[in-house]
C-alpha positions in Angstrom: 2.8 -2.9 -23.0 1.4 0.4 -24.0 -0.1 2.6 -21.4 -4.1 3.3 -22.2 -4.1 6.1 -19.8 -5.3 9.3 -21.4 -5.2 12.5 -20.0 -8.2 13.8 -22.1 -10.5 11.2 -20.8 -9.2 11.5 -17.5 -10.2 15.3 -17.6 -13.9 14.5 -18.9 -14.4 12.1 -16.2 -13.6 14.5 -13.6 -16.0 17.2 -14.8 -19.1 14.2 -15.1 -18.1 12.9 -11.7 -18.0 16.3 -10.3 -21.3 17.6 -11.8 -23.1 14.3 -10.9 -21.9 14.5 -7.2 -22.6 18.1 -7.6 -26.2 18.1 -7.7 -26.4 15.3 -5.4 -24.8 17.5 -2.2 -27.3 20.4 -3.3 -30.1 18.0 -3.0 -29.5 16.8 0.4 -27.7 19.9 1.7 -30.9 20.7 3.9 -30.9 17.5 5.4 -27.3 17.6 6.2 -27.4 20.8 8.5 -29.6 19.2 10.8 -29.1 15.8 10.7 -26.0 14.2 12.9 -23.0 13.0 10.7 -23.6 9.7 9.4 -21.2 6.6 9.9 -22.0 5.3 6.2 -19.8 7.4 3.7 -19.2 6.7 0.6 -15.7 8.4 -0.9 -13.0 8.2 -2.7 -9.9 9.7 -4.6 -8.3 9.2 -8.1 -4.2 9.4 -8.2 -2.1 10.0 -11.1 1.9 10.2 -11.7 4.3 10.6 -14.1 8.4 9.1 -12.8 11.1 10.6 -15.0 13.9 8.7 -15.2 16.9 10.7 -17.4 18.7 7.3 -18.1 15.9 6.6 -20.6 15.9 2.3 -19.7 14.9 0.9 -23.1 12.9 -1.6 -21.1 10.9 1.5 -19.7 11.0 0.1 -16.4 11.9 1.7 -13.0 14.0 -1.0 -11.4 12.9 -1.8 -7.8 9.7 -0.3 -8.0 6.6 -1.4 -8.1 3.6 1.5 -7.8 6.0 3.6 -9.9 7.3 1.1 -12.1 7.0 2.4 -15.4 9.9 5.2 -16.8 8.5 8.5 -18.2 5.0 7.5 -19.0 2.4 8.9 -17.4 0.2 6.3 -14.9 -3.4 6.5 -13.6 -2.4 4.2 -10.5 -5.8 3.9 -8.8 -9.5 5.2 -8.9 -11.1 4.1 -5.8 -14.3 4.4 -4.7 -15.0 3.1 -1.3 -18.2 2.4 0.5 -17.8 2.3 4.6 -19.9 1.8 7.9 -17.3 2.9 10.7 -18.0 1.1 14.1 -18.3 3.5 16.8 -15.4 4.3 18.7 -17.0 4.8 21.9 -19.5 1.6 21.5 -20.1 -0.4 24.5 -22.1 -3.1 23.1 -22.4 -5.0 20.1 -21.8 -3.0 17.1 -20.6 -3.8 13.5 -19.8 -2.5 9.9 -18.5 -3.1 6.7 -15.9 -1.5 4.4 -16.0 -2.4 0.3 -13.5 -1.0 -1.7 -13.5 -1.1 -5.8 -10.1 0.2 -7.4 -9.3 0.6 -10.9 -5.9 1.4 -12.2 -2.0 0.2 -13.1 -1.8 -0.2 -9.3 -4.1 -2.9 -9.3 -1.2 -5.2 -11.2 0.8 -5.9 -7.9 -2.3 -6.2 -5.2 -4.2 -8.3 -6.5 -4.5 -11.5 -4.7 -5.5 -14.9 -6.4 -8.6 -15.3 -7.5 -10.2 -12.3 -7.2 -9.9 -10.3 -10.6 -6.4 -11.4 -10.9 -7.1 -13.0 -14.4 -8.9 -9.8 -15.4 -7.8 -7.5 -18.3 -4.7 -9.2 -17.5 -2.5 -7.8 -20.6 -3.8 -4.3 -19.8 -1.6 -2.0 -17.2 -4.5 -1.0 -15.7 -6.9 -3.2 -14.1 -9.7 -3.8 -11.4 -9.2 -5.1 -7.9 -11.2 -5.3 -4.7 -8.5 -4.2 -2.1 -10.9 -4.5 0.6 -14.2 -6.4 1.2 -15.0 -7.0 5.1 -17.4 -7.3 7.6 -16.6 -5.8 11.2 -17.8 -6.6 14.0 -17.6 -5.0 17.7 -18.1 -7.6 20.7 -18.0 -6.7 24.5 -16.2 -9.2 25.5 -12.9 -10.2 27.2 -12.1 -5.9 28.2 -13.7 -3.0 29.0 -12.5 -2.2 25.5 -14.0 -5.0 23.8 -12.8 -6.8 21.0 -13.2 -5.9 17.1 -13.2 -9.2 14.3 -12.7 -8.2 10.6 -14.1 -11.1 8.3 -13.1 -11.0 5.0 -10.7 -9.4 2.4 -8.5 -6.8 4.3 -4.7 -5.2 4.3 -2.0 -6.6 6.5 -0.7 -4.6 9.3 2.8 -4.7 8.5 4.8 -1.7 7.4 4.8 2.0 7.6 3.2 2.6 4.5 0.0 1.3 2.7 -2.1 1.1 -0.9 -4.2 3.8 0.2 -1.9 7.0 -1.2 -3.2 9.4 0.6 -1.8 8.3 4.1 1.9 7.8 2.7 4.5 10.7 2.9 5.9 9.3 -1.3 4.1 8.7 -4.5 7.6 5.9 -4.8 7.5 3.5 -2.3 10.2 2.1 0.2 11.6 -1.6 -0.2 10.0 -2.6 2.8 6.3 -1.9 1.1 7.5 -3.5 -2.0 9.5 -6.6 -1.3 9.2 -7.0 2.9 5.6 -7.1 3.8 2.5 -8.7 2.9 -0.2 -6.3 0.8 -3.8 -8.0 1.7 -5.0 -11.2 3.9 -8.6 -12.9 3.4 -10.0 -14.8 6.6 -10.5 -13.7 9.8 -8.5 -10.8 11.9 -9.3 -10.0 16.2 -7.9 -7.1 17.7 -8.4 -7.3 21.6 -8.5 -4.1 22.5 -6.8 -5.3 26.3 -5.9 -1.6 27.8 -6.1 1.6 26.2 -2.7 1.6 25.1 -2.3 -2.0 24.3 -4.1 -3.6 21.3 -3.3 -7.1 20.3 -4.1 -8.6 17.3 -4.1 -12.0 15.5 -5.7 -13.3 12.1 -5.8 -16.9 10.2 -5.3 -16.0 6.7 -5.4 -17.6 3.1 -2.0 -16.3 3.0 0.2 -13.5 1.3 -2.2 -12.0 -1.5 -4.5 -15.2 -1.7 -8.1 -14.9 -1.6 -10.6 -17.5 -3.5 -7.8 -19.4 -4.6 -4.6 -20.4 -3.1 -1.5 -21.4 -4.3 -0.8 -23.8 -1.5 -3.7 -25.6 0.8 -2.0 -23.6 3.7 -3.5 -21.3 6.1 -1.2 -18.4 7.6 -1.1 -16.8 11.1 -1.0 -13.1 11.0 -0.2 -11.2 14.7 1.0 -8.4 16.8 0.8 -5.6 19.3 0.1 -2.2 18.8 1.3 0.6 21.6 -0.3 3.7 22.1 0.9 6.6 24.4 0.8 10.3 25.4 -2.7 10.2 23.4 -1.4 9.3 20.3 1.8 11.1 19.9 3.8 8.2 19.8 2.8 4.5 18.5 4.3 1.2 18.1 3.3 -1.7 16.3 5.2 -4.9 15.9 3.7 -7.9 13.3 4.5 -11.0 11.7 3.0 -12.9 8.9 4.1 -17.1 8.9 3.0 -19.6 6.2 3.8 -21.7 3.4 4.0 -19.0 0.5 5.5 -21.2 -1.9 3.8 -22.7 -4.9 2.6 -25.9 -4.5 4.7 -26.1 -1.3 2.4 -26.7 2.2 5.6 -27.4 4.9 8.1 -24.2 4.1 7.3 -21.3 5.7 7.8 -17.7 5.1 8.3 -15.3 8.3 7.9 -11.5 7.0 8.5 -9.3 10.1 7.9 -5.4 11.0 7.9 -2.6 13.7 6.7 0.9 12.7 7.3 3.2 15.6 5.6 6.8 14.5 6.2 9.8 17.1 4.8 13.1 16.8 7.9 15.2 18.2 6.4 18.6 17.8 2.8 19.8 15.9 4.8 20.0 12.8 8.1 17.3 13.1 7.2 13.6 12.9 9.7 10.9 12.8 8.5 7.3 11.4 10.8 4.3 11.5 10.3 1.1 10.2 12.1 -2.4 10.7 12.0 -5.3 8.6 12.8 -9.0 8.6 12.1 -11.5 5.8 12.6 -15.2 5.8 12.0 -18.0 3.0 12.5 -22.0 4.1 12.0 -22.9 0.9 14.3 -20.4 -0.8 16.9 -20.3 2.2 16.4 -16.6 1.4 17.2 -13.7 3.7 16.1 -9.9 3.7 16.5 -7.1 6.0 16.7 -3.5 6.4 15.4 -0.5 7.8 13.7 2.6 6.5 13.9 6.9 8.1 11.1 9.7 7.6 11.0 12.9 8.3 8.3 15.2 7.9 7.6 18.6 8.5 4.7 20.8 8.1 5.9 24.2 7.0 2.1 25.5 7.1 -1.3 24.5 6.6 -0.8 23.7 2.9 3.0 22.5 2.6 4.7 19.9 4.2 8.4 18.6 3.6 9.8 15.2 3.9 12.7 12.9 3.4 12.9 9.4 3.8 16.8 7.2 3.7 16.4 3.5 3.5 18.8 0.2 3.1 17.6 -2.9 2.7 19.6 -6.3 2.1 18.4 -8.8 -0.4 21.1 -11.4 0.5 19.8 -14.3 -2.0 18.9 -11.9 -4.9 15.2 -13.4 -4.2 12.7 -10.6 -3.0 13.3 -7.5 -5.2 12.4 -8.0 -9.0 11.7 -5.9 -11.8 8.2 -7.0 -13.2 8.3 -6.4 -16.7 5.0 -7.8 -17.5 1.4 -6.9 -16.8 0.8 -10.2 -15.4 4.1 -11.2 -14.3 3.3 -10.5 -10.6 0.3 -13.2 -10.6 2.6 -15.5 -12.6 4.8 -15.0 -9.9 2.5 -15.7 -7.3 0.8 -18.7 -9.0 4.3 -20.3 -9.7 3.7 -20.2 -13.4 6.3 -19.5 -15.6 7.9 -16.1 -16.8 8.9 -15.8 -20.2 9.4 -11.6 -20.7 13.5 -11.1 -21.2 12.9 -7.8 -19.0 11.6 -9.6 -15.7 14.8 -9.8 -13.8 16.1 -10.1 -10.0 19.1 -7.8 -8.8 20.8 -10.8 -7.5 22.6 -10.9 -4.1 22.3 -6.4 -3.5 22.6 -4.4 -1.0 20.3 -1.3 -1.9 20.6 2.2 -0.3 17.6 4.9 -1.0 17.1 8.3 -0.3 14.2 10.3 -0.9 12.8 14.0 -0.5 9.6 15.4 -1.6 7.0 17.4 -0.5 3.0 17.7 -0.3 1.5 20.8 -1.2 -2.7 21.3 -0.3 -4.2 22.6 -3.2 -8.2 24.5 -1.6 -11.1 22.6 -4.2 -14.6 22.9 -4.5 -17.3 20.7 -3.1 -17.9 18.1 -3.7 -14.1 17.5 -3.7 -12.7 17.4 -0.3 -8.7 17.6 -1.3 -6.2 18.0 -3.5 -2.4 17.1 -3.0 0.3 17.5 -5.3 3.4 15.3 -4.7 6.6 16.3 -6.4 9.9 13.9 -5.4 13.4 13.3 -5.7 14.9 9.9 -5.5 18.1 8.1 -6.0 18.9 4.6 -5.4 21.8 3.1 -5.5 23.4 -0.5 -5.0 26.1 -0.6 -1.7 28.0 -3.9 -3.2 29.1 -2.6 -6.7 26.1 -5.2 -8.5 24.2 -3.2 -11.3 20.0 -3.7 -11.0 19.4 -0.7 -12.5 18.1 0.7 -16.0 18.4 -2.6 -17.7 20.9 -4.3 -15.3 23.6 -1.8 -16.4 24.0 1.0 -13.7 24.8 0.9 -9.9 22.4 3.9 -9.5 19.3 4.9 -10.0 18.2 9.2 -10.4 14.1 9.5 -10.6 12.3 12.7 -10.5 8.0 12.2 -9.9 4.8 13.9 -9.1 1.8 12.9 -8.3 -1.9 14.0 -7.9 -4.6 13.1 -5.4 -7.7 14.2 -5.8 -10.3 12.8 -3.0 -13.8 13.6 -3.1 
């Protein structure tokens, strides 16, 4: 598993994209002043990382992670580029859009769903996905706000933090993102929007990260309710995903459960907490915990946070080291894992704290932003088991950046 990413390239595709989308904004800079913003964007960002870990795992692997699972090598974890007709927010009638998104990168390994490029390039760390590929619809019906229906390939609701870096407060990623929610759904998702603080929401889905194929002949009920108050300074939104998730297995279920509450306590303090519940029938496998953010934004161009987690794997099923490039669509297939390096933790508590910071860096058009991530993790077991750097060490010290460019 050797990691193709080179920084050279990296740098000469930068300077081509930025020329060619260079003299594409000076061509249609007259039209822009005059004409009204457009709801069709195309965009995107590119996000690289490097996670030192001083224990120096022989097996190069970050235990527990997933984004950032690989040990002081450097990762290009996603180039996106995303094309996107917005409905409009204050439609009365029938209105629709779309949203396709094209990723390339080592992220692509764990959201993949089956499928969909899931066999591609499989022995490479990086690799192309479709995270999203929808059409949406606006009907007036049912409220004055109307109802919205997503059709296609689209993220879950669950969990406070998403594949999309650049509306997390990490470059890691909590055990809740990893192990507790769901990543994408493909079928059909309405969100009746019933007041305007109350949305609710409920989708009939392939399944956890199944698209074309599926590993059972299941279909899977996604749901919620989102609150909204004091014009967005404080939200709520509680979901559930049930369905058979088991290989091969259409009568056990699997219940993964979440409430993110996010309140805006001053212009510059946020608080975001997030709950999670995870059930297996099949398995008889239990997982729980909860995770803490802080942020704070020092000034225009820094902001500070911290985020303290614990989450209980009680049957050693849910967190796993994927060693592998394929090993998480082996996993999801029910195929068989041969690499000595993909373990489980076993029955472990795991504790987490992490502090880090995002500092705007002012680019020029056609780029729209730059963010620097540096963090500071350590994670540690609570019930004296050893997970970490190759199953011999209760604790875990990492030290990351990352870099988002968007354009």
């Amino acid at each position: 598993m050797t990691n193709k990413f080179s920084a050279p390239a990296l740098l000469v595709g930068i300077s081509l994209m930025y020329a060619g989308s260079l003299q594409m904004a000076q061509a249609g800079s007259e039209d822009n002043q005059s004409a009204p913003e457009s709801r069709f964007k195309i965009y995107g960002w590119l996000q690289s990382g490097i996670t030192a870990n001083p224990a120096g795992p022989a097996s190069h692997e970050n235990f527990g992670r997933l984004f950032d699972d690989r040990s002081n090598e450097p990762m290009l974890n996603q180039f996106v580029l995303t094309g996107e007709r917005t409905l409009d927010p204050k439609a009365t009638g029938f209105d629709w859009g779309f949203k396709v998104q094209a990723l390339f990168g080592s992220d692509a390994r764990f959201i993949h769903s089956l499928g969909m490029f899931s066999n591609t390039m499989q022995s490479n760390i990086v690799q192309p996905d479709l995270p999203e590929a929808y059409l949406n619809l606006h009907l007036p019906v049912l409220t004055e706000g109307g109802v919205d229906v997503k059709l296609g390939k689209f993220v879950t609701l669950e969990g406070a933090e998403t594949i999309d870096p650049r509306t997390n407060v990490f470059y890691s990623h909590s055990y809740i993102f990893n192990f507790g929610t769901p990543l994408n759904d493909t079928g059909m998702l309405a969100t009746i929007h019933a007041t305007k603080w109350l949305d609710i929401m409920g989708a009939l889905t392939r399944g956890v990260n199944t698209s074309i194929d599926d590993n059972n002949s299941s279909v899977a009920f996604e749901g919620g309710f989102g609150l909204n108050f004091n014009e967005g300074k404080f939200t709520l939104l509680a979901s559930t995903h049930i369905g058979p998730e088991t290989p091969h297995d259409n009568v056990n279920l699997r219940y993964l459960n979440d409430i993110t509450a996010t309140w805006k306590i001053t212009d510059k303090l946020t608080t975001i907490t997030d709950l999670n519940y995870v059930y297996d029938d099949a398995a008889n496998a239990t997982g729980f915990g909860a995770a803490q953010y802080f942020t704070y934004a020092i000034n225009d161009w820094l902001t500070a946070g911290i985020r303290g987690e614990v989450w209980r794997d009680a049957q050693g099923f849910y967190v796993v080291q994927f060693a592998g490039n394929h090993d998480p669509m082996l996993a999801l297939e029910g195929a068989p894992i041969t690499n000595p390096d993909t373990v489980s933790g076993g029955s472990t508590t795991y504790g987490a704290i992490t502090i880090g910071a995002g500092i705007k860096v002012p680019v020029p058009k056609p780029f729209t932003d730059l963010v620097i991530r540096p963090e500071l993790r350590y994670d540690r077991s609570l019930n004296n088991t050893t997970p970490f750097n190759d199953s011999s060490d209760r604790g875990m010290f990492t030290a990351a950046v990352s870099v988002i460019l968007s354009f």
